[in-house]
N, C-alpha and C positions, 0 to 999 in steps of 0.2 A: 504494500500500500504506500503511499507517494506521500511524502509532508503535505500539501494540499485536500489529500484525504479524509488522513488524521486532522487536519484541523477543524475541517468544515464536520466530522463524528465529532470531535468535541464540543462544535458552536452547539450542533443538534443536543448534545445529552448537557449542557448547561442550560439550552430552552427548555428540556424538561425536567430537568429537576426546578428551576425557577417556576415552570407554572405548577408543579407539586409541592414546592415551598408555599407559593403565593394561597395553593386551595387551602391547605392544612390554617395558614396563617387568618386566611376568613372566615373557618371554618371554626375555631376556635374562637375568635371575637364572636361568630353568631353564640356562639353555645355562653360564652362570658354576659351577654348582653342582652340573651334572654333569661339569664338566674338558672340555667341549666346546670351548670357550672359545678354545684353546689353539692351533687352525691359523689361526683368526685375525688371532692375532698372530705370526703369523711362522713357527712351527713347533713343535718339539720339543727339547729340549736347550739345550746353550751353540752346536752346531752349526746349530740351527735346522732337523734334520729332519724328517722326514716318519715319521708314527705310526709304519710298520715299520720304518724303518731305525735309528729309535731305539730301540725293541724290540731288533732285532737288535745292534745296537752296549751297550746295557746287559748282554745274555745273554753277551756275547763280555769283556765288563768282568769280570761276574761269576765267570764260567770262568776270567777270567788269574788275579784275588784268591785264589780258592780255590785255583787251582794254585800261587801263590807261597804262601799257608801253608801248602799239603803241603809243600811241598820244606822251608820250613822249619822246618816241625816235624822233617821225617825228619834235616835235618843239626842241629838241635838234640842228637835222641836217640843221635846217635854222634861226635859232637865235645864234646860237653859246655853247659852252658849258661854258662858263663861267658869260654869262648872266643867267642860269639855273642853278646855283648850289644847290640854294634848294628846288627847283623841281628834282632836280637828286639825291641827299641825301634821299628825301623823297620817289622817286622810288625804292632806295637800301635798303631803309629799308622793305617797302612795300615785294620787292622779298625775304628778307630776313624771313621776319615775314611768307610767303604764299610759305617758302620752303616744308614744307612736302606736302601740297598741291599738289604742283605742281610735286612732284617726282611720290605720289598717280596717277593723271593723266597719270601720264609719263607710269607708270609701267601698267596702264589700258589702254592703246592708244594700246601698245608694247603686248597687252594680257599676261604680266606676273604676276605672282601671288604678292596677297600684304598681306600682314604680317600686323597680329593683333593690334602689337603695332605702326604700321603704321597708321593703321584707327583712334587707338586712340589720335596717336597725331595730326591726321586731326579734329577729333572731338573736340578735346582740342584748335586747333590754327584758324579754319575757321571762328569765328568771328573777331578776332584781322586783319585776311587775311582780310577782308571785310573792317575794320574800315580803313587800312590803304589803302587800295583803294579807299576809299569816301576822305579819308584827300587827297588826290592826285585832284580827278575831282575840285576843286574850281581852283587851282592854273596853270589849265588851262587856264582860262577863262583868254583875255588879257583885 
């Protein structure tokens, strides 16, 4: 085979590997960019589960949250609010800590779409959401 050969077998297997760099390269961004990404690496959450059961464990999160600020909203409206201030400091923080949560929901009740870095900051904050819903239930109890 002649230098002229060989070079022009070279240009060819440098255009294919370039357009097998370039799919894999897009291929990857689609997969990062629609939160595909995610079983990947390990799972879902600080637990590292699996799609559904972190599903299931955010909705059961969600459902405690919301039940610790009924109860105390209700023992607010007949105790008074200043026998409760750190039952209600600790409900503010609670909604604070279980904000994207709760937006995530919001956006999924209303069927609109939710953004990547939404889930991830649900995946990042739904244990803290949880702890501060457990630090809430004792200080019910009279």
């Amino acid at each position: 085979m002649s230098i002229v050969g060989l070079a022009e077998k070279s240009q060819m297997m440098n255009r294919k590997d370039c357009i097998i760099f370039r799919s894999l390269v897009i291929a990857i961004m689609t997969l990062l960019l629609s939160g595909c990404s995610v079983p990947f690496l390990g799972g879902y959450g600080a637990n590292n589960q699996s799609l559904e059961d972190f599903k299931y464990h955010v909705e059961e999160i969600f459902r405690l949250q919301n039940k610790m600020s009924s109860e105390v909203m209700m023992l607010v409206e007949t105790d008074g609010e200043n026998k409760n201030q750190v039952l209600i400091n600790a409900e503010q923080h609670m909604q604070k800590v279980c904000a994207d949560l709760n937006e995530y929901a919001s956006r999924d009740i209303d069927g609109l779409s939710i953004s990547f870095f939404l889930r991830q900051r649900v995946e990042k904050s739904a244990i803290d959401c949880e702890r501060a819903a457990l630090a809430i239930k004792p200080m019910l109890v009279h």
